[in-house]
C-alpha positions as CSV (number, residue, x, y, z in Angstrom):
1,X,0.0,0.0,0.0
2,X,3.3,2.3,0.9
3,X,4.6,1.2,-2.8
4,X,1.3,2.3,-4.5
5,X,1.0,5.7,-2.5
6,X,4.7,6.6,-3.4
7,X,3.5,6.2,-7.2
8,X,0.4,7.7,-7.2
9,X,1.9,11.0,-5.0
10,X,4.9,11.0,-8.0
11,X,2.4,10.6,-10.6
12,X,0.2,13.5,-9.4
13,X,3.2,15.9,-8.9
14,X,4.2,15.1,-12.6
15,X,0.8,15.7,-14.0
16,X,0.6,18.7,-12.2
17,X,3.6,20.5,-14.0
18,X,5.4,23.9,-13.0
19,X,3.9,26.3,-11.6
20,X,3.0,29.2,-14.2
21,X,5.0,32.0,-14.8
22,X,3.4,35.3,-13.4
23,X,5.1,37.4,-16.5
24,X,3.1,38.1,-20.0
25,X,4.3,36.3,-23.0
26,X,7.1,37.7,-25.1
27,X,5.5,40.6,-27.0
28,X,2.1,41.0,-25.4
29,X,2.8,44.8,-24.0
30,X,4.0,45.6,-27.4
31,X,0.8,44.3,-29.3
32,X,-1.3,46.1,-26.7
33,X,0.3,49.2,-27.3
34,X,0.6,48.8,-31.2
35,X,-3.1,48.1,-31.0
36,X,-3.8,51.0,-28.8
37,X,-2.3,53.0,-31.0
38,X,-3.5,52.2,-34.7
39,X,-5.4,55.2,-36.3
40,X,-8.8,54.4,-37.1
41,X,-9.9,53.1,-41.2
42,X,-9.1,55.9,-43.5
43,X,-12.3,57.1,-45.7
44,X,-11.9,54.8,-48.9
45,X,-12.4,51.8,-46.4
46,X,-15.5,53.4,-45.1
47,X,-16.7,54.0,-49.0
48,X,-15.9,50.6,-49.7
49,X,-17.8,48.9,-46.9
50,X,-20.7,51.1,-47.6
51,X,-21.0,50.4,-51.4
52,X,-20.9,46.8,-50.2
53,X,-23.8,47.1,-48.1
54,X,-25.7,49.0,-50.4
55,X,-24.9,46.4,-53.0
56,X,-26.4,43.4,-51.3
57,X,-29.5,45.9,-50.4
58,X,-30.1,46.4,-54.2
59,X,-29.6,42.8,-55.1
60,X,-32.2,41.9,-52.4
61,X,-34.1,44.3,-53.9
62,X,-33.8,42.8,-57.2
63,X,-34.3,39.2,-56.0
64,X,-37.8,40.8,-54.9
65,X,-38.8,42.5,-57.6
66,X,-37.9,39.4,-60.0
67,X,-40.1,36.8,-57.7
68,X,-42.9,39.7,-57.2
69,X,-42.4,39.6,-61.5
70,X,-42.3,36.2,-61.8
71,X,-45.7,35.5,-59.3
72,X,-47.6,37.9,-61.3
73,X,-46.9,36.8,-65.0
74,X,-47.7,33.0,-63.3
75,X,-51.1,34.6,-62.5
76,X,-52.0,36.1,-65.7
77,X,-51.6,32.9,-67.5
């Protein structure tokens, strides 16, 4: 019983590892800080993801108007 404690005390203190260090990782403060101090997008970008929203509002639009089309020259027949 002795034996199987010994083993099982080793085995947990393996498992369990060092301790972790209390520092940041190499480069974190420096990522932060880059981060903090990117500018915001410049105005093409804004442009850009405005066209791109207005361009899948008109082709929802579209898809609409082509199935709103499509119903009503169904009916007439």
């Amino acid at each position: 019983m002795k034996k199987s404690d010994h083993i099982l005390d080793r085995l947990f203190r393996a498992a369990a590892g060092p301790a972790p260090t209390s520092e940041m990782p190499f480069g974190f403060d420096t990522r932060v800080l880059a981060l903090a101090r990117e500018s915001s997008p410049n105005g093409s970008a804004i442009i850009a993801l405005f066209a791109q929203r207005a361009a899948m509002i008109a082709l929802a639009i579209i898809a609409l108007a082509t199935a709103g089309l499509y119903r009503t020259s169904i009916s007439n027949n």
